[in-house]
C-alpha positions in Angstrom: -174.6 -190.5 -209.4 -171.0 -190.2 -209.3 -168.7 -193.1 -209.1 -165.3 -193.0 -206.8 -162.5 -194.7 -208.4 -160.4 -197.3 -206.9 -156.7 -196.0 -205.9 -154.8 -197.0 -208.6 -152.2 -199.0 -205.6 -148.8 -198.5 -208.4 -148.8 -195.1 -208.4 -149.9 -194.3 -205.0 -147.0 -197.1 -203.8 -144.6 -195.3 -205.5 -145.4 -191.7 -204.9 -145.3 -192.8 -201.4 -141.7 -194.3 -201.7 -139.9 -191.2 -204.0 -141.6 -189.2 -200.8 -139.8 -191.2 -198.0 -136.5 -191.6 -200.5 -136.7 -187.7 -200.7 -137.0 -187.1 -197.0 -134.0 -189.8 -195.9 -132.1 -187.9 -198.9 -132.8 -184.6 -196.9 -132.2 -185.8 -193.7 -128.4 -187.8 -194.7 -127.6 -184.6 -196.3 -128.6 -182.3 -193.8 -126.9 -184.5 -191.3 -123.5 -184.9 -193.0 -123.5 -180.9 -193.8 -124.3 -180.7 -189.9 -121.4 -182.9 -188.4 -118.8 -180.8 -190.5 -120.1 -177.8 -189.3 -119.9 -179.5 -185.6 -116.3 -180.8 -186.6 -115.3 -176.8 -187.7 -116.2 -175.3 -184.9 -114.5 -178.0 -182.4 -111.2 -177.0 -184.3 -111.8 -173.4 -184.3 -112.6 -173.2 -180.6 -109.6 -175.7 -179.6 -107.3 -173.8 -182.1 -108.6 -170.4 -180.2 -107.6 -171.9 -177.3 -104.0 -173.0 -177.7 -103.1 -170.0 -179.1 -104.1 -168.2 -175.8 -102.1 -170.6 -173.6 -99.6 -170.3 -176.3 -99.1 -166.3 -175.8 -99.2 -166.8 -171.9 -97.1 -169.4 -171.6 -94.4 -167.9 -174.4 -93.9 -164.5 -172.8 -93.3 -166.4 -169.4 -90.4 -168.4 -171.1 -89.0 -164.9 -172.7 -89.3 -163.4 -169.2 -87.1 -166.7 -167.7 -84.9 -165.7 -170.6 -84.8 -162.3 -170.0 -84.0 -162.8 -166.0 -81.3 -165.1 -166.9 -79.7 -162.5 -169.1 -80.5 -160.2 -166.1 -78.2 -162.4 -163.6 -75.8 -163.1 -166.1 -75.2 -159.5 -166.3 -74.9 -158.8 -162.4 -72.3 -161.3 -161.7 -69.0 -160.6 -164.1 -67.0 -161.0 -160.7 -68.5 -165.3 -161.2 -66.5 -165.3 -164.4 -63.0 -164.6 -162.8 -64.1 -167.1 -160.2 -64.2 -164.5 -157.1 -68.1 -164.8 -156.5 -68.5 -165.5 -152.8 -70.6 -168.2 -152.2 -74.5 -167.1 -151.5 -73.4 -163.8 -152.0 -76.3 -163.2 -154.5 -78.9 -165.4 -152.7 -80.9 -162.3 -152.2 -80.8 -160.8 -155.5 -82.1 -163.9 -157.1 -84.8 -164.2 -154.7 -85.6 -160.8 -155.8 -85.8 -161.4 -159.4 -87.4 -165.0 -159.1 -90.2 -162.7 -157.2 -90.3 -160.6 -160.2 -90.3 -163.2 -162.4 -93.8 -165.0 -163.0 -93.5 -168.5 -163.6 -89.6 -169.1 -162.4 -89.6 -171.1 -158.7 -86.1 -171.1 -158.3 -83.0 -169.9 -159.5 -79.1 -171.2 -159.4 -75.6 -170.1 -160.1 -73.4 -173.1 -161.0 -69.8 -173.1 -161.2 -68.2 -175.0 -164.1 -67.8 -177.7 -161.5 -71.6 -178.3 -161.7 -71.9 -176.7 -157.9 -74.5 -174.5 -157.1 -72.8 -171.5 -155.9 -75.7 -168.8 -155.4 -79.5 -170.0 -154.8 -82.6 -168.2 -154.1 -83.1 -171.1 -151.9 -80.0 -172.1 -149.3 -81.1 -175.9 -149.0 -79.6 -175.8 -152.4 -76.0 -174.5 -151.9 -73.7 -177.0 -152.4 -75.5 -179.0 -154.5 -73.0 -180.8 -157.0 -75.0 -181.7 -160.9 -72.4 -182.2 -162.9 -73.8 -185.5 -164.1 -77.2 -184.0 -164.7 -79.0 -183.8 -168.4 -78.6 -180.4 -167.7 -75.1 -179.8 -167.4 -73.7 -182.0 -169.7 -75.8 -180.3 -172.4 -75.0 -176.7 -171.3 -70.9 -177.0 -170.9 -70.8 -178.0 -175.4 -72.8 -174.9 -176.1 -70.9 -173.0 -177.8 -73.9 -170.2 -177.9 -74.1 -167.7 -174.9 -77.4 -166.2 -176.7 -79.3 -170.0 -176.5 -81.6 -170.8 -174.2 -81.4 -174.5 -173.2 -85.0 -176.4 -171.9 -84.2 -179.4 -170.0 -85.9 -182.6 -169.9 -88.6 -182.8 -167.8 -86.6 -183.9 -164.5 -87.8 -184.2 -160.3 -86.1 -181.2 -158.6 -84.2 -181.9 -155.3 -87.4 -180.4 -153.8 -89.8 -183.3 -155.5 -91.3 -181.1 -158.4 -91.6 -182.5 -161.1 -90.6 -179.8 -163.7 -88.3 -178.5 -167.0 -85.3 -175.9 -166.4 -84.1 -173.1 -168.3 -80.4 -172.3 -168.7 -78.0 -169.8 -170.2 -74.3 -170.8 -170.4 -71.6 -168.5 -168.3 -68.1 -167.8 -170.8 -65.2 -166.9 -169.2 -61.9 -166.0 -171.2 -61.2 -167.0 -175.0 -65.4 -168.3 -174.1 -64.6 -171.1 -171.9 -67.3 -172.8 -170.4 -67.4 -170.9 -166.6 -70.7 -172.4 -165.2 -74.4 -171.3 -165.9 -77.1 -170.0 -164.8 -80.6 -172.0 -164.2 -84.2 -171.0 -163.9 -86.5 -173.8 -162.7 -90.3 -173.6 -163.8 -92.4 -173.5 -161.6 -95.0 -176.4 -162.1 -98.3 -175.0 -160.1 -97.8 -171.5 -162.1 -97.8 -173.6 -165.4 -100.4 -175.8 -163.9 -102.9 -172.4 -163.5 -102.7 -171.7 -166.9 -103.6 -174.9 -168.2 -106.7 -174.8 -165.9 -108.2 -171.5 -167.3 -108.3 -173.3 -170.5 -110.3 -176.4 -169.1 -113.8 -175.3 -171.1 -115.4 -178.9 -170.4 -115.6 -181.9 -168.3 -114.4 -183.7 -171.5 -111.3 -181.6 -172.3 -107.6 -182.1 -171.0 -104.9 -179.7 -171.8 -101.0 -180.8 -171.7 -97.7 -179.8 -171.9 -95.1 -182.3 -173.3 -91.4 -181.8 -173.9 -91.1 -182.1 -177.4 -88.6 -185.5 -176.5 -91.7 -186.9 -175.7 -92.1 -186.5 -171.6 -95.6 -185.4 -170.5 -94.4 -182.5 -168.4 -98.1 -181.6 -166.6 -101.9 -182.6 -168.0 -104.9 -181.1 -166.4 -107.2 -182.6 -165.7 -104.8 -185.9 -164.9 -107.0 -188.1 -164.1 -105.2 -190.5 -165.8 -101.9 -190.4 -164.3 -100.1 -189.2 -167.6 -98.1 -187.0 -165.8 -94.3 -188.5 -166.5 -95.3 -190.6 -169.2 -93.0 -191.2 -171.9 -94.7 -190.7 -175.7 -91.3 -191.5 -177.2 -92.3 -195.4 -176.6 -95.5 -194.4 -178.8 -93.7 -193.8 -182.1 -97.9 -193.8 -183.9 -98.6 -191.5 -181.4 -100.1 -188.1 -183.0 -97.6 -186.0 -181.4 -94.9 -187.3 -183.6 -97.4 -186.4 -187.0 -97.2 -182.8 -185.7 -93.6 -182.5 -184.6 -92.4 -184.3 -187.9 -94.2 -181.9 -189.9 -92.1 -179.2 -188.7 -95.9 -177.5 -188.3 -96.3 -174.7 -185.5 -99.7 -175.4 -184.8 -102.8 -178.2 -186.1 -105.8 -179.8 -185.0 -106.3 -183.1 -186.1 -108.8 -185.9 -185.1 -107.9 -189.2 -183.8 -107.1 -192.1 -180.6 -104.9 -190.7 -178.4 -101.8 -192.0 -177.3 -102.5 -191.5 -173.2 -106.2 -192.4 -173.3 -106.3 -193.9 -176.6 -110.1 -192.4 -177.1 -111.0 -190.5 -180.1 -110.5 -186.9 -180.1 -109.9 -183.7 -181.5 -106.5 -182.5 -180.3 -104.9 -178.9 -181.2 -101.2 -179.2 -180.8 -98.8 -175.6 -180.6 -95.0 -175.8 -180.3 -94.4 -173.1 -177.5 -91.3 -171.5 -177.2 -89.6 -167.9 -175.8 -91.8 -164.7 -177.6 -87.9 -164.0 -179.3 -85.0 -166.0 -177.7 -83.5 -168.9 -179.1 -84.2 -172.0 -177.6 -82.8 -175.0 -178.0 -85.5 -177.6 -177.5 -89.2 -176.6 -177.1 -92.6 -177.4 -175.5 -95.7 -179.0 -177.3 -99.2 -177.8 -176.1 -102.2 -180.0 -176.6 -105.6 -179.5 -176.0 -108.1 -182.2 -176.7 -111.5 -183.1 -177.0 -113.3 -186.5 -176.5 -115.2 -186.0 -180.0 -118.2 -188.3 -178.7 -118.8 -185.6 -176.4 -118.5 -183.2 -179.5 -120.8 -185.0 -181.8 -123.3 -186.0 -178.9 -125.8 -182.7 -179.9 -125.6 -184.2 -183.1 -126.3 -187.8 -182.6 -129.2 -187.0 -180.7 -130.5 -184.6 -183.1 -129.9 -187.7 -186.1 -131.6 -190.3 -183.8 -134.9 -187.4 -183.6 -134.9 -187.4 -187.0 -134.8 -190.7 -187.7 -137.5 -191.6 -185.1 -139.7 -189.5 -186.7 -139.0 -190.9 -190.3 -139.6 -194.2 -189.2 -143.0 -192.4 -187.5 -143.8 -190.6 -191.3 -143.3 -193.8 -192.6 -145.4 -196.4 -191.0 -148.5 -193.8 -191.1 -148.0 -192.9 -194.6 -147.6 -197.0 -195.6 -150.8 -197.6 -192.6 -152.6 -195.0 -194.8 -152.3 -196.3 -198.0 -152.8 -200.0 -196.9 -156.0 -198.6 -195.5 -156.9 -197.0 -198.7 -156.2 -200.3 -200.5 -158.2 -202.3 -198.1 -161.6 -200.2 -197.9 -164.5 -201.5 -199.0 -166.1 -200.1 -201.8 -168.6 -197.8 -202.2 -172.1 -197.9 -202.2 -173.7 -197.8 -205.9 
């Protein structure tokens, strides 16, 4: 007759508990290993992303440039002061239409008058206490290009400029010429890199003025980053970087998120202040695939082991057999 043995309950136990230690081993490793991999490819894709709007958006600022040059070039008759007033209203209009990106474009005296517009609501304008002039009459550079800060135009956009200084004899200041961004062009641009409900792409002038955001559901628009001296941005720009992606709260939502910031500026020109491009996404919506994949797996290691601990109770507990 043969005789079963009782389990020997020690060894069983702790056969049973190297197994489950094993498996939660497996399952932290595999899960850490997992989220990096998740975190990677966030920064890859948003990194992929900026660099596109960064290429669109930089030839549009070198083709500003390159129209301002263009004008600057067509009216020598503005540095002896004998430009008649709107007499090159249609020729700018003609080059603004050539020019994707530029909504408007001025001729200003060194009086800060606007002289010759591509829009006549415009003539006569006096901004010689603007940003804008007070920075372009001290440059000494004809080459630079000078980005404003962000500012509402007359017309109510709310916008940057781009100007080129005019030198008349022994390079006095004579004037300058303007090119004002156009907002809605910028503002398509930013939408073709919207990828997900959780991402928001910006532009901010690099003094800290959120210049557009899309999606703005937030009203960011206008807001002033300079007053949030923690703020990320300020990592980036301090750095001296031209591009990262970095994880952390925001300063306009103050959610946690994986933001790629790129300086844009002109493909070649000069320019004297710059644009910084952010794109960021809300990282719970990143790591929400591999939550839910973590919660699985722990379910069904709590599942493994309550039968394997059931089954070995059992085994402990059954009667003995028959002799």
């Amino acid at each position: 007759m043969t005789r079963r043995f009782p389990i020997r309950r020690r060894g069983w136990w702790t056969a049973a508990g190297l197994l489950l230690v094993a498996m939660a081993g497996t399952i932290v490793l595999t899960a850490a290993a997992s989220y990096q991999q998740a975190a990677e490819r966030q920064r890859t894709q948003l990194a992929d992303v900026a660099n596109e709007i960064h290429t669109a958006i930089a030839q549009d600022l070198q083709r500003a440039n390159d129209a301002l040059d263009l004008v600057r070039s067509e009216v020598p008759s503005f540095v002896g002061g004998h430009l008649p007033q709107g007499a090159w209203g249609a020729r700018l209009a003609a080059i603004v239409r050539q020019t994707p990106g530029v909504r408007t474009m001025l001729v200003l005296d060194a009086d800060g008058k606007v002289i010759s517009s591509n829009r006549p609501e415009l003539m006569g304008n006096v901004f010689k206490g603007s940003e804008r002039f007070q920075t372009i009459s001290q440059s000494p550079d004809p080459r630079m290009l000078h980005m404003s800060a962000p500012f509402v135009t007359p017309l109510g956009n709310f916008t940057v400029s781009l100007g080129k200084v005019l030198q008349g004899e022994q390079g006095r200041f004579a004037g300058y010429v303007l090119a004002i961004v156009d907002p809605k062009h910028l503002t398509s641009a930013l939408e073709r890199a919207v990828f997900a409900d959780d991402v928001n792409v910006s532009l901010v002038h690099i003094d800290g003025r959120v210049v557009i955001r899309v999606p703005d559901n937030e009203d960011v628009v206008g807001m002033d980053l300079s007053k949030s001296p923690a703020a990320m941005i300020w990592t980036f720009v301090r750095g001296g970087q031209s591009q990262d992606v970095v994880l952390g709260a925001t300063a306009t939502t103050g959610r946690e998120s994986f933001v790629a910031f790129r300086r844009i500026a002109p493909t070649v020109a000069p320019v004297e202040k710059q644009l910084v491009l952010t794109v960021a996404r809300d990282a719970a919506a990143v790591f929400a695939p591999w939550r839910a994949s973590l919660i699985w797996k722990g379910v069904l290691f709590v599942l493994v082991g309550v039968a394997v601990c059931a089954w070995l109770w059992r085994m402990e507990h059954a009667p003995p057999p028959a002799t």
